[in-house]
C-alpha positions, -999 to +999 in steps of 0.1 A: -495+104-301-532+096-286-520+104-248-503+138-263-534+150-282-559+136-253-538+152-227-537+185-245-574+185-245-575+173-208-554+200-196-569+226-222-602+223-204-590+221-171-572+249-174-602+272-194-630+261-172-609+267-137-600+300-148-633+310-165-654+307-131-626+318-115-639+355-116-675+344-102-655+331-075-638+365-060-656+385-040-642+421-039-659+425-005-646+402+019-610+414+037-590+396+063-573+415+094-534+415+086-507+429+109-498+445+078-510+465+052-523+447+019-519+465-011-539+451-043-521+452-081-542+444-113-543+446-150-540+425-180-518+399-189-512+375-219-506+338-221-488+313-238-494+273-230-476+246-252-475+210-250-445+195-232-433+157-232-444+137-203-428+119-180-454+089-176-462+083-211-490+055-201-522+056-220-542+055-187-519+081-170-540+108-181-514+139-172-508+157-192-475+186-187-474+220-202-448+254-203-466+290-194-455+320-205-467+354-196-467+389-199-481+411-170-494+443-176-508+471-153-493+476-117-473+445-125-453+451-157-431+416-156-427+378-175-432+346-164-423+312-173-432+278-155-445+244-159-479+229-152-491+194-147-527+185-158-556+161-158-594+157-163-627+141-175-634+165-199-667+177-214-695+199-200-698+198-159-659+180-161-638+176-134-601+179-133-570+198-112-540+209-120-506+222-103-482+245-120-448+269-104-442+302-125-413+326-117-423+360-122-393+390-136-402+424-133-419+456-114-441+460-088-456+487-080-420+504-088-402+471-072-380+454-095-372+414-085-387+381-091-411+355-071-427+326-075-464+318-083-474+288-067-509+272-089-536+246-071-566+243-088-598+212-089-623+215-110-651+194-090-684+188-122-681+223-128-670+237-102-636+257-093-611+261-067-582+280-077-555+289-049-528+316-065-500+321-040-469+334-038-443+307-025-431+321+012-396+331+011-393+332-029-392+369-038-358+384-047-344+423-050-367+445-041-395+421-037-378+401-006-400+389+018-434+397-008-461+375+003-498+371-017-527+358-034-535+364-070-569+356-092-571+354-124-602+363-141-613+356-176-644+379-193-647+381-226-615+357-240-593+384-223-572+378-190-564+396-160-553+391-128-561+413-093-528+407-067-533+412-031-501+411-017-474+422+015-442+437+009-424+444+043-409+480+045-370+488+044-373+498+081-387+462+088-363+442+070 
């Protein structure tokens, strides 16, 4: 019962302070030179993290492993579900990381299909490195072939998330 409630509050602050700088992070300005064209989604989305059982139950293991679920609003009205593994110091200036994998249902940009959100994060005494990608090769129906990179920003306890992603025309599939 210690390692659950420790690694609940492990990954709890892993997860908040990653997430929270996260926005500080992005800088609107910057663009990379693409063969293709890079069209950018955004908008709100709510979240949903529970406590799962562990695999390594050992006191000194330290993970902790959790479910996501989400609801996307905006340009990307769809749900998610995945799993996230967790660890960290906790406390002010903390350090920590965690992986997850979240497959994503719904519309883009008037595209229905699915994909897979790929999460890397450290959290190095304070401060963040979140990579958001989409896994190559994962998206289905009309989001074959969808490649990107998402941040999630949190401002004022609300979440949302800009999406800068590639989605190859008909003619080029």
């Amino acid at each position: 019962m210690i390692h659950r409630t420790r690694g609940k509050v492990i990954a709890g602050i892993c997860l908040a302070a990653a997430f929270s700088i996260c926005a500080n992070a992005h800088d609107p300005h910057s663009t990379k030179k693409e063969a293709t064209m890079t069209t950018q989604a955004c908008g709100p989305f709510d979240v949903k993290i529970a406590p799962l059982d562990v695999y390594n139950k050992d006191e000194g293991a330290g993970v902790a492993r959790m479910s996501i679920d989400k609801q996307f609003h905006g340009d990307l009205e769809a749900t998610s579900k995945g799993e996230m593994l967790a660890t960290g110091s906790g406390g002010k200036g903390s350090s920590g990381g965690y992986v997850a994998l979240e497959r994503v249902t719904g519309t883009l940009h008037g595209h229905r299909g699915s994909f897979v959100l790929q999460h890397n994060a450290t959290m190095t005494r304070g401060v963040p490195d979140l990579n958001l990608i989409v896994v190559p090769d994962s998206g289905s129906g009309a989001l074959a072939g969808l490649s990107g990179k998402m941040n999630i920003i949190i401002a004022d306890g609300k979440h949302s998330y800009e999406f800068d992603y590639n989605l190859p025309t008909q003619d080029a599939q």
